[in-house]
N, C-alpha and C positions, 0 to 999 in steps of 0.2 A: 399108637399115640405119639411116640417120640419121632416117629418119619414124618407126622402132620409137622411138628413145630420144627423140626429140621427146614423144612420144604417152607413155612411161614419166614424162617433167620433166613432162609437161600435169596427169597424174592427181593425181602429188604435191601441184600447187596448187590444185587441184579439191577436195583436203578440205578446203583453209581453215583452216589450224592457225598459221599463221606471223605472226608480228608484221610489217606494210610497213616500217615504220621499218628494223629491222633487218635489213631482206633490203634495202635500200637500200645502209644502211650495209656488209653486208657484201659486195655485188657491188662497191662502190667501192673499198671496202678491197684486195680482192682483185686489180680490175685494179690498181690505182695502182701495188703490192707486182711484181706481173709485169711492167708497164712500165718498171718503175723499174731493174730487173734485168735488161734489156737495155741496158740503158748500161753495165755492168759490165765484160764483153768488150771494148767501144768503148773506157773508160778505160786496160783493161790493155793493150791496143793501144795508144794514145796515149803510153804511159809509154816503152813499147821503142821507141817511134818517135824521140822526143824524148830517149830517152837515149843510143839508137846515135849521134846527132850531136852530141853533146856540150850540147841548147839548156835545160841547167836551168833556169832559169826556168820556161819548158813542161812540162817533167817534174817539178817539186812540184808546177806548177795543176791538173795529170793527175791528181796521186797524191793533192790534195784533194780531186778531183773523184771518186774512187775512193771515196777517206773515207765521203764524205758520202754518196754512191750508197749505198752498206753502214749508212749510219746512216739514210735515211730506209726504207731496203727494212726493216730491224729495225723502224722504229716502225709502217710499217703493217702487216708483217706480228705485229706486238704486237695492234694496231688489231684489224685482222681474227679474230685469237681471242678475246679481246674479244666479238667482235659474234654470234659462233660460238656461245660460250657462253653468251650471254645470250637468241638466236634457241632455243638448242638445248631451253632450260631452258623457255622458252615454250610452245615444239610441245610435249615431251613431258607437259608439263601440261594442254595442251589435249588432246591425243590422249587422254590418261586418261581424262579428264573425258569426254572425248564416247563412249566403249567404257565407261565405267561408266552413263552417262545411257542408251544406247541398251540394252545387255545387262539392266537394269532395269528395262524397260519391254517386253520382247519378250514372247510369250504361251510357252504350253507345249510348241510343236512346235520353238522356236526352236532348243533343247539335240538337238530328232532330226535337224535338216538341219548343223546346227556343232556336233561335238562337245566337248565341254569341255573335252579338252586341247586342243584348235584356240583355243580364245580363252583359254586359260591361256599357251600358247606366244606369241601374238599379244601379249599383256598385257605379260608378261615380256621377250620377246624382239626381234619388230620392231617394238615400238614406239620401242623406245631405238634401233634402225639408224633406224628411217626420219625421227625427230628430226635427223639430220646432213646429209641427202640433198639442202636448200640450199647448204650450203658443198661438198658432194661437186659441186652443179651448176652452182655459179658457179666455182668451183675448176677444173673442168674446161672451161668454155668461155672463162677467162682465161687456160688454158696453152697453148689451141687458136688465142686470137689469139697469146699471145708465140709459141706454135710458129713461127704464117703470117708473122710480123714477123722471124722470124731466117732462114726461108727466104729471102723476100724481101730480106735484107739480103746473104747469101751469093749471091745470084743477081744482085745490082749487084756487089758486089767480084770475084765471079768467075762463069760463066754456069753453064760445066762441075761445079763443085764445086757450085753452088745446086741444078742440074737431080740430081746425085746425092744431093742431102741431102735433096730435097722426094719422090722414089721412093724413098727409106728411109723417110720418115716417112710417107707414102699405103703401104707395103705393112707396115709394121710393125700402122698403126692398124688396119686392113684383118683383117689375121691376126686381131688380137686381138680383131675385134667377131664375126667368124663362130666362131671360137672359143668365144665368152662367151655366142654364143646358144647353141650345145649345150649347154654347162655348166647352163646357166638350163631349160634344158626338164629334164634331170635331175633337178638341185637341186629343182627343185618336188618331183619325185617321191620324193626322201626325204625330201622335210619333211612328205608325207603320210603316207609310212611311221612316220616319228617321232611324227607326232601321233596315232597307234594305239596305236605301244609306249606314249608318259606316259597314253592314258586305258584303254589295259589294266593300266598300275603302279595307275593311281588307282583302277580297278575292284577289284584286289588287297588295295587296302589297306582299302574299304570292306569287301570281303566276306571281308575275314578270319578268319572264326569260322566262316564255312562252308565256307571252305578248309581248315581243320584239320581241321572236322567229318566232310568226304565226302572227304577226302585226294585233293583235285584238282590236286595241285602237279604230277604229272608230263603230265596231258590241259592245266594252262595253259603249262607249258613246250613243249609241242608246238606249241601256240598259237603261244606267243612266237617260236618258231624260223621258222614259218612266216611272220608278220610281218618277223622279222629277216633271212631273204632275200630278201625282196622290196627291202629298204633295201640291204642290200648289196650287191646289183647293180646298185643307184640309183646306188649313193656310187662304184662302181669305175667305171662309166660317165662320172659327172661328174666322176672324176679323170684320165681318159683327155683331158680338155678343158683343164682342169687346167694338166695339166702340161705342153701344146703352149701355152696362155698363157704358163707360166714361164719357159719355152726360148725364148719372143719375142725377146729382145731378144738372141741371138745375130745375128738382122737385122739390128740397129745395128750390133753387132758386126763383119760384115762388111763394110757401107760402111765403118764408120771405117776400115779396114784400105785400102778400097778409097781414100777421103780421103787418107791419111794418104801413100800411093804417086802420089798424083797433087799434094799439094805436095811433096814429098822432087825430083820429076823438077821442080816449076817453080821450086823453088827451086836448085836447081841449074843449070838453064839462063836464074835467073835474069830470071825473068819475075814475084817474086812476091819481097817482101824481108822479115824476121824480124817486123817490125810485124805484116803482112798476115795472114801464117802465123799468130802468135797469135791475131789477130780469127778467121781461118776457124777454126781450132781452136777458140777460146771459145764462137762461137756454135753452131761443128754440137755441140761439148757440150752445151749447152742443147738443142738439136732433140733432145739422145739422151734430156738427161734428162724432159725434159717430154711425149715420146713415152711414156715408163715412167710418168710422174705421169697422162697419158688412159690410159693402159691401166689403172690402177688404177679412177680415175673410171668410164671404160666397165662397168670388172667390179659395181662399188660398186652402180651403177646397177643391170646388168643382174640384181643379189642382190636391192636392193631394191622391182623388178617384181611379184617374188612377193610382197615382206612389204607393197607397199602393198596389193596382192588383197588378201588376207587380211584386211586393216583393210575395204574395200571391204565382203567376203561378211559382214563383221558389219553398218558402217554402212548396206546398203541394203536387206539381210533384210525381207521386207516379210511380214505376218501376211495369213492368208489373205483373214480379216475384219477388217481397220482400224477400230478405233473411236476415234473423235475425238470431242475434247469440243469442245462448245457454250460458251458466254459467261455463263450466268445466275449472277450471283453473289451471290446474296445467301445471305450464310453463316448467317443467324439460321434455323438449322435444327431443327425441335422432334425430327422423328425417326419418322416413321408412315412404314411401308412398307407397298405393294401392293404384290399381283401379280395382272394380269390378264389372263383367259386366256392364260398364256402356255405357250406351245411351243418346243422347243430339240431339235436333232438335234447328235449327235458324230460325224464319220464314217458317216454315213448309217443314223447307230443315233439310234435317239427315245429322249430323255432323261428330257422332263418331255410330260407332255400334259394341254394347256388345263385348267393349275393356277393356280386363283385364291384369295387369302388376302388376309387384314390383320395387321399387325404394328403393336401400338398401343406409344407412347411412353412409356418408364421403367418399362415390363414385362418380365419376363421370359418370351421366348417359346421352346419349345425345338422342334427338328425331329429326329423320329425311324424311322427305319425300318431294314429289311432291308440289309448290303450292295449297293449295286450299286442301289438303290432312287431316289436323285438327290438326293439331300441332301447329297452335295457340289455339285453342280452348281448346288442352287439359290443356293451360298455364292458359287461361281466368276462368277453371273452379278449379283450382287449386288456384286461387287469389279469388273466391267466386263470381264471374260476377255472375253466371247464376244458375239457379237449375236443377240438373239431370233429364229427362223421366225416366231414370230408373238407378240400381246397385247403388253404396254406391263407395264416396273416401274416404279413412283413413289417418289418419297420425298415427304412433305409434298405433294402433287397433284403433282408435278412428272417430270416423266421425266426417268429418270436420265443417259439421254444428255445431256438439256438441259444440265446443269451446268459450272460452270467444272473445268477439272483442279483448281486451288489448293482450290476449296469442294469439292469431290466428295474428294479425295484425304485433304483436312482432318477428314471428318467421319465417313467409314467405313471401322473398322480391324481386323484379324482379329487374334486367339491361337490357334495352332494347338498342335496335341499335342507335335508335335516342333519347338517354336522353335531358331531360329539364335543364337546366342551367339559374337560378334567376339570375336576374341585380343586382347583388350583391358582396360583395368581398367573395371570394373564402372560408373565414374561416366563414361567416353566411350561406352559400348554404351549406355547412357541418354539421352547426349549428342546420339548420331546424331537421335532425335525433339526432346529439347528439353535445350539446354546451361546451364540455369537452374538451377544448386544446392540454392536452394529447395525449385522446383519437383520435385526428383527426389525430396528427402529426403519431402515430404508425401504423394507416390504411393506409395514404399515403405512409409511408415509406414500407409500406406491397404488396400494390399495382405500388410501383415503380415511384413516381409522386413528392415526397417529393423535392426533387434535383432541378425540373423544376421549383417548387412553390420557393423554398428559392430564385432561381436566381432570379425573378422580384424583380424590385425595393421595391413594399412592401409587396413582402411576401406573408402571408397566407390573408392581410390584402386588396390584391389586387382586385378593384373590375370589375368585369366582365362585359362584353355586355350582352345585353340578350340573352341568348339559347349561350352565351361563344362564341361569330363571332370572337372574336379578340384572340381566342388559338385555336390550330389544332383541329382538328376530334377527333387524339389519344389522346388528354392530354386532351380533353372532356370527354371521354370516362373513364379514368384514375380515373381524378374526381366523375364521376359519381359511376364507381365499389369503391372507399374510401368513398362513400356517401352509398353505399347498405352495405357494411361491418360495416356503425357502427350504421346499423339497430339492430346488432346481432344478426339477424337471424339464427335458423340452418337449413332451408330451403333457397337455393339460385337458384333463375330463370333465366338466360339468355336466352336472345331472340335475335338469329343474332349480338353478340356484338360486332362481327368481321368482318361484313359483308362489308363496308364502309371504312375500316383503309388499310394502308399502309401495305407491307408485315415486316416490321420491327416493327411497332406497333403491329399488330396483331401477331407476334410471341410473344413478352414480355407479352400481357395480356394471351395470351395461358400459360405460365410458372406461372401467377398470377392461373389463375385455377387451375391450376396441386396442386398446394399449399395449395389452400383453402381446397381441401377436406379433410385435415387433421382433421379438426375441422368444418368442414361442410357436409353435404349432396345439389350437385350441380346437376343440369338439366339445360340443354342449350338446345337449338334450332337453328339446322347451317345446312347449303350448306356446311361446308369447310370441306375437307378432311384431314388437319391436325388439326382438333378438332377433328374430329369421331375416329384417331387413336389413339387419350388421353384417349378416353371414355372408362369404367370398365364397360359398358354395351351401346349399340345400341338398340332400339327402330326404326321399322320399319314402316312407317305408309303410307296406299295409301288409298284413296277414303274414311276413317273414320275407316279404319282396320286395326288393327295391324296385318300386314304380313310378319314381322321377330323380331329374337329380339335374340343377342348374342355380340359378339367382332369383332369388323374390319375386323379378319384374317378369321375366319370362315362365315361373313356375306359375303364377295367379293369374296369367292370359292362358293358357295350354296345359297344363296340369288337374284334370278331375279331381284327383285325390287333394291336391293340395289347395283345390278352390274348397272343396267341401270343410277340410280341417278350418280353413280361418270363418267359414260360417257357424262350425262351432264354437 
């Protein structure tokens, strides 16, 4: 039992989230506070000792020595929250930070092995438990020494009443750890139950127009029922453990009773005089009460097992394909993209086959084909999702693995159709790329958005719904291309940015295009026909092949494939 909770305190330090300073201070803090509160008992002893024989003197330096015992246990125990709170405040910002660093960076299977209420519950919930889990573990191996220090001390004043107080506290701890591993194997299991029910809520909420549409409320409450008994046999199971933890300390309860008969007899015969009686009393209270403070710790513990896993199944998630950058840093990027012969398989399905092109700088070059044809994929491998089967992408000659993350991440940026929009005011969703005032208002004003923003009541200040419900499609959109512009990238990706917009939005962001490639090198991804006739180069794509590849006029005279796309 004690190498599990060894091996639970090893993991917690294994992440790395804790200030040393403060895990100093608060392991110190913490003994000094327990140590110090075993002199407690000792002085009230001393007081009755010294006052049944009349020796005042002795009995005020007792009852200073009381005082003062009460007034340094307050200041460290002041100390130690203190150290508590300032530890605690650290983990949980580090923890963030590192579940936002890693969950941003994971590829796209990441969301099918951890569901998204799993790291929403994770985010929310054991993050803030497992923030405490120092003070829970220093907390508990400083009531485990005062425990051994008051046994120890009842076993020199008396052998009989030590040997009874140390088998109440070995069979109390005892109960309580076999106990808390049942509960802990349960608990798991309704917290997986639970992380079903919030990503079937969240499925609800997304697909709500199709749920009213195809009236599937009563086949997803069956659903939900199904789900909700599997938890509720979780939760009656773990309460069964429960409630044999809460009933523990009838344990104590019986020794004391059992204590309390064996000085009544030695007090009476006189083997054992009002002083003594209060010490053994004081301290087996202590035994009682800091036997209830481990069983708390143990439990604390044995909860926060699961919530460190949890943190665990995110931070070591590992992508099938790892791609790591390279070192080459030189940011002075003009922006010319190859691809050469390259090949890419998804799931043992062929994607692209040995597709070769140029992508020349401050052009706009647009890729077009059929659904399902790889013109997403030629985007996803151009942002670094995936690693090739075979041939080499360039930018400027260079392979794109070669790059540093900082220059590679700096210089190529997408706008996709359906951008994200933080619950935020419009000038921090900008902020996230560059927090420069300036800078935001001349991208707006660049992209056509500026005019819209000034009219709201506050401005750039104004804050948004989430994913922006409360402004159009287009002036989403808007924001979104002012939010990729002041990536500064000189690689720019759209993906269908026009797909969804109005015909008078989608003409002005087309003239935002037309502009950028002044100082950009642009690739898009469209169905529309008045984007393909912008484009300074066409990109043909059917089944993973490039099977054209020229200008509007000449693809629509001499191009099969691309006569057929504009008949659809």
């Amino acid at each position: 039992m004690i190498t599990r909770y060894i091996k639970i305190i090893l993991k917690f330090f294994k992440l790395g989230v804790n200030n040393k300073k403060y895990l100093f201070l608060l392991f110190i803090t913490s003994l000094i506070r327990n140590v110090i509160f075993l002199l407690i008992p000792y002085y009230a002893a001393t007081i009755i000792k010294y006052a049944t024989i009349n020796d005042l003197k002795n009995t005020y330096i007792s009852i200073a020595a009381l005082a003062l015992s009460h007034l340094i246990y307050n200041l460290f125990h002041r100390l130690n929250y203190t150290m508590y709170s300032k530890n605690t405040d650290f983990t949980y910002t580090k923890l963030q930070e590192k579940v936002i660093e890693k969950v941003s960076t994971y590829d796209e299977e990441f969301v099918n092995k951890l569901p998204k209420s799993q790291i929403i519950n994770t985010t929310a919930k054991d993050i803030w438990y497992v923030c405490s889990m120092a003070d829970e573990i220093f907390d508990g191996l400083t009531y485990i020494v005062k425990l051994m220090f008051s046994v120890i001390i009842l076993l020199t004043v008396d052998i009989k009443i030590g040997i009874v107080s140390l088998i109440a506290s070995l069979l109390y701890i005892n109960f309580i750890t076999v106990n808390s591993v049942m509960r802990h194997k349960y608990l798991q299991g309704q917290r997986k139950s639970q992380d079903k029910i919030v990503d079937l809520f969240s499925q609800i909420i997304d697909g709500n127009k199709e749920i009213k549409s195809f009236d599937m409320n009563k086949k997803l409450n069956e659903h939900f029922d199904g789900i909700k008994k599997i938890w509720t046999k979780e939760y009656f199971n773990k309460r069964i453990y429960w409630d044999r933890i809460n009933v523990a300390p009838v344990i104590m309860q019986i020794f004391k009773i059992v204590i309390y008969i064996l000085l009544i007899i030695a007090l009476s015969k006189k083997i054992i005089t009002i002083d003594i009686l209060v010490l053994i009393i004081g301290y087996f209270e202590t035994i009682e009460s800091d036997s209830k403070q481990v069983k708390i710790r143990l439990n604390e513990l044995t909860i926060s097992d699961a919530r460190i896993e949890r943190l665990y199944n995110i931070f070591n998630y590992k992508s099938k394909d790892i791609i790591k950058f390279n070192d080459y840093s030189n940011d002075n990027i003009i922006g010319n993209v190859e691809f050469k012969n390259v090949s890419f398989s998804y799931n043992e399905q062929k994607m692209l086959h040995n597709i070769s092109f140029n992508i020349d700088d401050h052009k706009i070059t647009a890729i077009v084909g059929k659904s399902g044809s790889g013109k997403s994929t030629i985007f996803r491998l151009l942002l670094r999702l995936y690693k090739l089967d075979e041939g080499m992408i360039t930018i400027d000659n260079i392979n794109i693995y070669d790059y540093s993350k900082e220059v590679y991440s700096s210089n190529v940026s997408i706008a996709t159709q359906k951008p994200f929009i933080f619950n935020m005011s419009i000038s921090d969703n900008l902020g996230l790329v560059d927090s420069n005032k300036k800078n935001q208002i001349e991208a707006c004003k660049r992209v056509g958005i500026h005019d819209f923003i000034m009219s709201l009541p506050k401005g750039y200040n104004t804050i948004l719904k989430e994913d922006a419900q409360d402004i159009s499609g287009g002036q989403k959109q808007l924001i979104s291309l002012a939010r990729t512009l002041l990536s500064k990238s000189e690689i720019l990706l759209f993906d269908e940015v026009t797909s969804s917009l109005d015909p008078n939005t989608a003409s002005n962001i087309i003239k935002v295009i037309k502009d950028l490639k002044k100082d950009h090198t642009v690739i898009m991804i469209t169905h529309k026909p008045k984007l393909m006739k912008i484009a300074d180069k066409i990109l043909v794509i059917d089944k993973g092949k490039l099977v054209g590849c020229g200008k509007h006029n000449d693809l629509i005279l001499n191009n099969k494939y691309y006569k057929l796309l504009h008949k659809l």
